[in-house]
DSSP file (Angstrom, degrees, kcal/mol; ACC not computed):
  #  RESIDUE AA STRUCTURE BP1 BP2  ACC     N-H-->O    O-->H-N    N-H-->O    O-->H-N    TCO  KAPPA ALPHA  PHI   PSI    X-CA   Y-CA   Z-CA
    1    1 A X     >        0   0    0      0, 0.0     4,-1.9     0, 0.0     5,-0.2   0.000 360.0 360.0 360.0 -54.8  -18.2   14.9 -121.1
    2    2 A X  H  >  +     0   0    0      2,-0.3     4,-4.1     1,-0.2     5,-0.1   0.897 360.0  53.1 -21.0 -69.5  -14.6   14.8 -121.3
    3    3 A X  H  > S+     0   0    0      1,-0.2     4,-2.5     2,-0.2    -1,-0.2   0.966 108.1  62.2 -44.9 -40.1  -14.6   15.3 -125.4
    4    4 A X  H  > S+     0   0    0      1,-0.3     4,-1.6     2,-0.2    -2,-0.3   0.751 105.1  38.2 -68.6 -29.9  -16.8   18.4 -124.5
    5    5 A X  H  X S+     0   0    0     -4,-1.9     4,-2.4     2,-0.2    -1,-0.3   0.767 110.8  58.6 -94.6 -13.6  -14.4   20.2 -122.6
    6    6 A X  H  X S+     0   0    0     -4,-4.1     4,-3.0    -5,-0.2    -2,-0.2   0.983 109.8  46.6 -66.1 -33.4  -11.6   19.5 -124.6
    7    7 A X  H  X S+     0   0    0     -4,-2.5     4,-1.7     1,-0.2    -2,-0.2   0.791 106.5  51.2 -91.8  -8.9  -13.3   20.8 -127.1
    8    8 A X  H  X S+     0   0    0     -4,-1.6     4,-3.4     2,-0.2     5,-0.4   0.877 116.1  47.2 -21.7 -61.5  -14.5   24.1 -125.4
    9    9 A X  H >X S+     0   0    0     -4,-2.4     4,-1.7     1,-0.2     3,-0.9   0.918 111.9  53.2 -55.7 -79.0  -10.5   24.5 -124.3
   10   10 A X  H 3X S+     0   0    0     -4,-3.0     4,-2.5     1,-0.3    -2,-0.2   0.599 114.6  34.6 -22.9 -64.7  -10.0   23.8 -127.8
   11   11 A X  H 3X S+     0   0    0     -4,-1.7     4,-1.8     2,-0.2     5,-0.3   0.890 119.7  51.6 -51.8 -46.3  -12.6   26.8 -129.1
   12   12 A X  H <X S+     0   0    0     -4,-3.4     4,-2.6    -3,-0.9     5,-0.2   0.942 109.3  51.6 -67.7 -40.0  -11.5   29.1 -126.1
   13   13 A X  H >X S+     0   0    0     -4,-1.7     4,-3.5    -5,-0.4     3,-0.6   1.000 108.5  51.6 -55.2 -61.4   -7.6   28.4 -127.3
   14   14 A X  H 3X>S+     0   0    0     -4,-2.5     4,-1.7     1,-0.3     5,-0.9   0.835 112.3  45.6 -55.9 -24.6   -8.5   29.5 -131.0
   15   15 A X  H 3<5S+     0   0    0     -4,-1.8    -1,-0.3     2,-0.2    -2,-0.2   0.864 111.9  49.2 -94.9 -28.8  -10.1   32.7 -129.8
   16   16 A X  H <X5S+     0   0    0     -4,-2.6     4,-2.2    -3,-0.6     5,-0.4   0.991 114.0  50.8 -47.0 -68.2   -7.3   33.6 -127.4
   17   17 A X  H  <5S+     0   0    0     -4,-3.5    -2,-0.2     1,-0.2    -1,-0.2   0.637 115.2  35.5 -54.1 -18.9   -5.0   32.9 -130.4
   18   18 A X  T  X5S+     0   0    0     -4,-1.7     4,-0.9    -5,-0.2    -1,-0.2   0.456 117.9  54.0-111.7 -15.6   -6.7   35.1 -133.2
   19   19 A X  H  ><S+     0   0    0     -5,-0.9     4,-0.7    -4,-0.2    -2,-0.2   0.989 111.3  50.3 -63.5 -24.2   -7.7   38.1 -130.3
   20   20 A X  H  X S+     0   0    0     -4,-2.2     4,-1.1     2,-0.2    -3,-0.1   0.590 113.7  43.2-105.7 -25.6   -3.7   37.8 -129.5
   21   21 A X  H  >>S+     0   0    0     -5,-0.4     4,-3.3     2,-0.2     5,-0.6   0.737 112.3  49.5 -89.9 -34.7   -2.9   38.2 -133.3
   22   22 A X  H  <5S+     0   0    0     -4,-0.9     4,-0.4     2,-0.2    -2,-0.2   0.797 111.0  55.1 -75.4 -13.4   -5.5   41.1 -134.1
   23   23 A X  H  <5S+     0   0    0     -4,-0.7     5,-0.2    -5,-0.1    -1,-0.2   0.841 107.2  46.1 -89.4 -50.5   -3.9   42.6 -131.1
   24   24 A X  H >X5S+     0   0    0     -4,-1.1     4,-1.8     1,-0.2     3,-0.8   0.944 115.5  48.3 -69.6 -23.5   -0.4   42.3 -132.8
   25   25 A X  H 3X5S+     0   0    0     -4,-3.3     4,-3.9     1,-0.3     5,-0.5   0.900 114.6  42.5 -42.8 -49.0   -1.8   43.8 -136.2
   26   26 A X  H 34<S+     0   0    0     -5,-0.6    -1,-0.3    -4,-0.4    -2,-0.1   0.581 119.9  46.7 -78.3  17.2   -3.5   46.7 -134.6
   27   27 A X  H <4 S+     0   0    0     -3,-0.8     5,-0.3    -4,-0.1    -1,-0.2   0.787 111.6  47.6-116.2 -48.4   -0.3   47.2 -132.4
   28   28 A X  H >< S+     0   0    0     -4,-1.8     3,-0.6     1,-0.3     4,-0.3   0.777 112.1  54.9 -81.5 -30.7    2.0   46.9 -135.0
   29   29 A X  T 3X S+     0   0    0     -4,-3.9     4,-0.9     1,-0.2    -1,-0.3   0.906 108.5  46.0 -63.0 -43.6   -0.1   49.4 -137.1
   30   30 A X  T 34 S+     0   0    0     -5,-0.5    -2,-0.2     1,-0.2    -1,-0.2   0.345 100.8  59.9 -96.9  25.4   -0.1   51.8 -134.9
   31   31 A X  T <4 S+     0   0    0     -3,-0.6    -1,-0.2    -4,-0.2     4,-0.2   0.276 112.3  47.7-105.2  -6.9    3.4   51.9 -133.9
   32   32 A X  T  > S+     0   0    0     -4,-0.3     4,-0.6    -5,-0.3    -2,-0.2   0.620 109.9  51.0-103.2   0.5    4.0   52.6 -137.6
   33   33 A X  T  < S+     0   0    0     -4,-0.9    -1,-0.2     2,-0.2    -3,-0.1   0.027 105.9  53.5-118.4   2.3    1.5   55.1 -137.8
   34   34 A X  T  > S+     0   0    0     -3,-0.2     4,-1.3     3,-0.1    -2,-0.1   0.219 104.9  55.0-129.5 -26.7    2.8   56.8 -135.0
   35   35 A X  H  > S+     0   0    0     -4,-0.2     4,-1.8     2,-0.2    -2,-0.2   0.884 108.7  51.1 -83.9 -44.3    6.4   57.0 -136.4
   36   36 A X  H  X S+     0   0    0     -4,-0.6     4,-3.8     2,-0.2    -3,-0.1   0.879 108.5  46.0 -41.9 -53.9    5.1   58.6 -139.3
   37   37 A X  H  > S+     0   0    0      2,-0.2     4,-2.9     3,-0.2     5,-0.4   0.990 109.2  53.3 -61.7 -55.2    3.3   60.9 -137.6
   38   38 A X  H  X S+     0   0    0     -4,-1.3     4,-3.0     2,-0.2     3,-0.3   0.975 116.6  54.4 -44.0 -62.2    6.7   61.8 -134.8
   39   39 A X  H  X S+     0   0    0     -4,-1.8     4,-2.2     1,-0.3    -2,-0.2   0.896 105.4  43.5 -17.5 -73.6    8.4   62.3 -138.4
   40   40 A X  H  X S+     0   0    0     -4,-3.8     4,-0.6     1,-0.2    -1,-0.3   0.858 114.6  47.3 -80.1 -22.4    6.2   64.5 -139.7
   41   41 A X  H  X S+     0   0    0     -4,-2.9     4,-1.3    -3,-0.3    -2,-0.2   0.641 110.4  55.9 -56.8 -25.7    5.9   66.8 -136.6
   42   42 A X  H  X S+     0   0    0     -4,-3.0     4,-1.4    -5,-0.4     5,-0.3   0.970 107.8  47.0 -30.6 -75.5    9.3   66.8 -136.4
   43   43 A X  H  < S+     0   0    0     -4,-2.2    -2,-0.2    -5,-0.3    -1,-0.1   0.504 107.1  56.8  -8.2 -51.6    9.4   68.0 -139.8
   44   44 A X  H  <>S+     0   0    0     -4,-0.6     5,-0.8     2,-0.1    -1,-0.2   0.694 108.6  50.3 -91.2 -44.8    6.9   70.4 -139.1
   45   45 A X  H ><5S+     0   0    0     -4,-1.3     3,-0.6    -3,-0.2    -2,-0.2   0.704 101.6  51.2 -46.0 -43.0    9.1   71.8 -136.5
   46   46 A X  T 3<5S+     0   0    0     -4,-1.4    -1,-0.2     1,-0.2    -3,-0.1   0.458 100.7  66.6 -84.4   3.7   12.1   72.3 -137.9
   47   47 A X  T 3 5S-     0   0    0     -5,-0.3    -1,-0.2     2,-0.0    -2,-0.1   0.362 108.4-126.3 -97.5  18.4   10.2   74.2 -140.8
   48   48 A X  T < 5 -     0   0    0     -3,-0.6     3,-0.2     1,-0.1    -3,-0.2   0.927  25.1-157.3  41.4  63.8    9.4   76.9 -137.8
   49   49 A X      < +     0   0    0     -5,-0.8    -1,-0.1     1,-0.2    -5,-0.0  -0.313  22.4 173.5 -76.5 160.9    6.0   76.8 -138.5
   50   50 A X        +     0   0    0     -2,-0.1    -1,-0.2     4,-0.0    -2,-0.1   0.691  43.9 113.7-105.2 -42.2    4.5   80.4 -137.0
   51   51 A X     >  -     0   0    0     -3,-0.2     4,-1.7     1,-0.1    -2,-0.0  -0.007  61.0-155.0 -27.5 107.9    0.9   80.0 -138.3
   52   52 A X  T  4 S+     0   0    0      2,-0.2     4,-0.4     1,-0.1     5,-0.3   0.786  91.4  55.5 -68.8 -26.8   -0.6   79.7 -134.6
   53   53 A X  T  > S+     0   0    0      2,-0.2     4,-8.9     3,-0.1     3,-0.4   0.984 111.0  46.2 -33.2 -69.4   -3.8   77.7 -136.2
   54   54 A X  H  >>S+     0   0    0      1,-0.3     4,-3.5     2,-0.2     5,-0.5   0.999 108.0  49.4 -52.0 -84.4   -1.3   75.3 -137.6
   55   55 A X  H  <5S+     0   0    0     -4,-1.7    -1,-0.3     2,-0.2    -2,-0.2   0.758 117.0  49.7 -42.3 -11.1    1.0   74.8 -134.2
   56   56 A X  H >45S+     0   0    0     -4,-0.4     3,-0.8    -3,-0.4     5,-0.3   0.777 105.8  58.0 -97.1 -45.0   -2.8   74.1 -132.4
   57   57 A X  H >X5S+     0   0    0     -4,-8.9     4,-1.9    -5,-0.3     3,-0.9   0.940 109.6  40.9 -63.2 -30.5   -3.5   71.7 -135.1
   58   58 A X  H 3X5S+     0   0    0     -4,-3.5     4,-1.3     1,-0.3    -1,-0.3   0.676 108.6  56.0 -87.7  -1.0   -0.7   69.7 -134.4
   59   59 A X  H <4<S+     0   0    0     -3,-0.8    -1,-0.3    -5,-0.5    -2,-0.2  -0.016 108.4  52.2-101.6  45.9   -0.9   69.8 -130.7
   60   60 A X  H <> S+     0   0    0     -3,-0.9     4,-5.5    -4,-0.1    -2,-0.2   0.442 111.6  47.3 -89.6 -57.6   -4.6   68.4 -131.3
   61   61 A X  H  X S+     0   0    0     -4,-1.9     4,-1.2    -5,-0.3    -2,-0.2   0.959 107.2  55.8 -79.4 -49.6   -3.0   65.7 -133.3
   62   62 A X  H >X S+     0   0    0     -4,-1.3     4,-2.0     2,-0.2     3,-1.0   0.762 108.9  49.5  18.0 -83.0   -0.3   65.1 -130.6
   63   63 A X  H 3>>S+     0   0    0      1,-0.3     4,-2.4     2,-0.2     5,-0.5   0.977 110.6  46.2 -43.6 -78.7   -3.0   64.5 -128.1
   64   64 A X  H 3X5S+     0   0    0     -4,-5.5     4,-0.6     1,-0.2    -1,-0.3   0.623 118.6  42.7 -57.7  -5.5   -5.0   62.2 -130.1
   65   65 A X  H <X5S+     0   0    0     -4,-1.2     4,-2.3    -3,-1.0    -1,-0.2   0.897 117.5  42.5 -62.6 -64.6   -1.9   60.1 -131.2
   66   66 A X  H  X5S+     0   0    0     -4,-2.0     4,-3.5     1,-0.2    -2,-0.2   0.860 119.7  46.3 -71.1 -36.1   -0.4   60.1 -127.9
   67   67 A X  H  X5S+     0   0    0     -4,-2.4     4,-2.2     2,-0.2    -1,-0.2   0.859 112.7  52.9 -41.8 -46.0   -4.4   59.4 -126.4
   68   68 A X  H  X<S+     0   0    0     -4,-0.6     4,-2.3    -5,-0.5    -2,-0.2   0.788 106.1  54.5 -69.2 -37.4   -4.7   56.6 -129.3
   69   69 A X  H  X S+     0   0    0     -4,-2.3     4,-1.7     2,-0.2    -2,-0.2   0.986 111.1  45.4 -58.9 -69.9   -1.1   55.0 -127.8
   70   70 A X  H >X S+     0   0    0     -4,-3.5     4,-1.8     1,-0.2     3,-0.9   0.931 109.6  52.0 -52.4 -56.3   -2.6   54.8 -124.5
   71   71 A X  H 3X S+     0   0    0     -4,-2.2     4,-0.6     1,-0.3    -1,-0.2   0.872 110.2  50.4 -50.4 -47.1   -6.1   53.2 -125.6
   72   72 A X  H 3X S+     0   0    0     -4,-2.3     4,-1.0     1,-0.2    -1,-0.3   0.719 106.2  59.8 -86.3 -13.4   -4.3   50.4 -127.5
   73   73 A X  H XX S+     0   0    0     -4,-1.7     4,-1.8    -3,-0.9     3,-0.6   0.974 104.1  47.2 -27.5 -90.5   -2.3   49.8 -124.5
   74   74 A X  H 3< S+     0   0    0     -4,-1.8    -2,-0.2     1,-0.3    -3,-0.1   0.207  98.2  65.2 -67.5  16.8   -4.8   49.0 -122.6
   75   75 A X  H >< S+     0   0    0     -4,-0.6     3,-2.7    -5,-0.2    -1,-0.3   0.694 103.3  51.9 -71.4 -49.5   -6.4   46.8 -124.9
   76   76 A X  H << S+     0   0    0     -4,-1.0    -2,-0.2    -3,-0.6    -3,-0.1   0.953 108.9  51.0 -48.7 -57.4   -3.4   44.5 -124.5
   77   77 A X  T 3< S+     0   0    0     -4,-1.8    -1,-0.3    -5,-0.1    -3,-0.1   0.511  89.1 105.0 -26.9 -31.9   -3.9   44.7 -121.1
   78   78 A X    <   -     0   0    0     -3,-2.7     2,-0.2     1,-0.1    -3,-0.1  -0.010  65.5-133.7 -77.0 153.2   -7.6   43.8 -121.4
   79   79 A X        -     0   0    0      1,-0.1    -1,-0.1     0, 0.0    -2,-0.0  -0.693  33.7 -78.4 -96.4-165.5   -8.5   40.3 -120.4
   80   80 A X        -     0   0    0     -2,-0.2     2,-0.3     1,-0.0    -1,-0.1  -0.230  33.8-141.5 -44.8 129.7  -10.7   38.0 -122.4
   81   81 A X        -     0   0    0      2,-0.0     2,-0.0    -2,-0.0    -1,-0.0  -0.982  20.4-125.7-113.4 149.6  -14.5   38.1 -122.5
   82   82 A X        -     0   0    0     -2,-0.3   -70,-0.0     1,-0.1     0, 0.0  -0.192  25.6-173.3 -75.0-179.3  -16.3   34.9 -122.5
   83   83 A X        -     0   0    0     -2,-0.0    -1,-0.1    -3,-0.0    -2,-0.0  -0.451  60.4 -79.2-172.8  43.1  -18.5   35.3 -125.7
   84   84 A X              0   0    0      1,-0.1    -2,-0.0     0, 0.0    -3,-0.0   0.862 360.0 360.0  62.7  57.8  -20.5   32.0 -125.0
   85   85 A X              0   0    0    -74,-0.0    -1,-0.1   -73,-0.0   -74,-0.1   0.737 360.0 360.0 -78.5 360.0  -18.2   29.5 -126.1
C-alpha cells in the first residue's frame, strides 16, 4: 500500500514537473512573441502610419496580444487537475 502511494506521488510529481515546463515554453514564447510584436508597432508608429484601416488593424492586434498576455497568465496561475492518476 505504501509502494502504491509512493508511486502515485511519484506519477503526480512527473506531471507537475512536465505541466510546469510546458508552462515555461509557452511563457517564454510568448514573451518573445510579444516583443516582436511592441517592435513592430513601434515601428509602425514612428512611420506615421495615416491609413485609418491600418491604425484599426493594429489596435485589433494590440488587443489580442495584450488579451493573449492575460490568458497565459492565468494559466500559470491555474492549479492542477487530477487526470486520474
Amino acid at each position: 500500500m505504501i509502494e502504491d502511494a509512493n508511486l502515485q506521488l511519484s506519477k503526480a510529481q512527473a506531471i507537475s514537473d512536465k505541466r510546469a515546463e510546458a508552462y515555461r515554453v509557452i511563457r517564454q514564447t510568448y514573451d518573445e512573441f510579444r516583443s516582436k510584436f511592441d517592435k513592430t508597432r513601434k515601428r509602425l508608429d514612428d512611420l506615421g502610419v495615416q491609413d485609418a484601416s491600418i491604425r484599426d488593424l493594429i489596435a485589433e492586434l494590440t488587443n489580442a496580444v495584450v488579451i493573449g498576455y492575460a490568458n497565459i497568465e492565468r494559466l500559470g496561475a491555474a492549479e492542477p487537475v487530477a487526470t486520474g492518476v
